[in-house]
N, C-alpha and C positions, 0 to 999 in steps of 0.2 A: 504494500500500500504506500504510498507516497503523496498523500495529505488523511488527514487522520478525519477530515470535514467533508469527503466526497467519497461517496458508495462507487463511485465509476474508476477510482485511480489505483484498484487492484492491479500489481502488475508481477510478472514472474521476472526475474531478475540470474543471471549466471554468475558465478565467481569471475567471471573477465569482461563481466560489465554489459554483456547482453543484456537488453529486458523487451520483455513484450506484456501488452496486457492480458489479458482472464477475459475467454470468453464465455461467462456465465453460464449462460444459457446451455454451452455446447459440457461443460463440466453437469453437467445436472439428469443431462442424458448420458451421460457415462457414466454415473453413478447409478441412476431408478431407471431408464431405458427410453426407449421411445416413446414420445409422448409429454415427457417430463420437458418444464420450465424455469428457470429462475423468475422469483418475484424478490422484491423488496421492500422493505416498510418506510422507509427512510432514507434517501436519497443523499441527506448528510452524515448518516452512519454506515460507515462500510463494514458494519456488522449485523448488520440487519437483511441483508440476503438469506434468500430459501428456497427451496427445491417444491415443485407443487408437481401433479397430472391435473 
């Protein structure tokens, strides 16, 4: 994450300074399968992400 006030600046980062962001939605169907979505409650909380069908 790289501001701790926006749910969108989730980002994966590498030891050599690579980063990209999280794409949600696509992590949520990797987990619960097809079908599944990310939702969020809070747009200023990057903790507030969740998986739905």
């Amino acid at each position: 994450m790289t501001d701790q006030h926006n749910a969108y600046s989730w980002r994966c980062t590498s030891p050599w300074g690579y980063s990209v962001g999280i794409d949600v939605n696509k992590e949520c169907v990797t987990q619960y399968g097809a079908g599944a979505s990310a939702g969020l409650t809070d747009p200023r909380n990057p903790y507030t992400w969740f998986c739905r069908r």
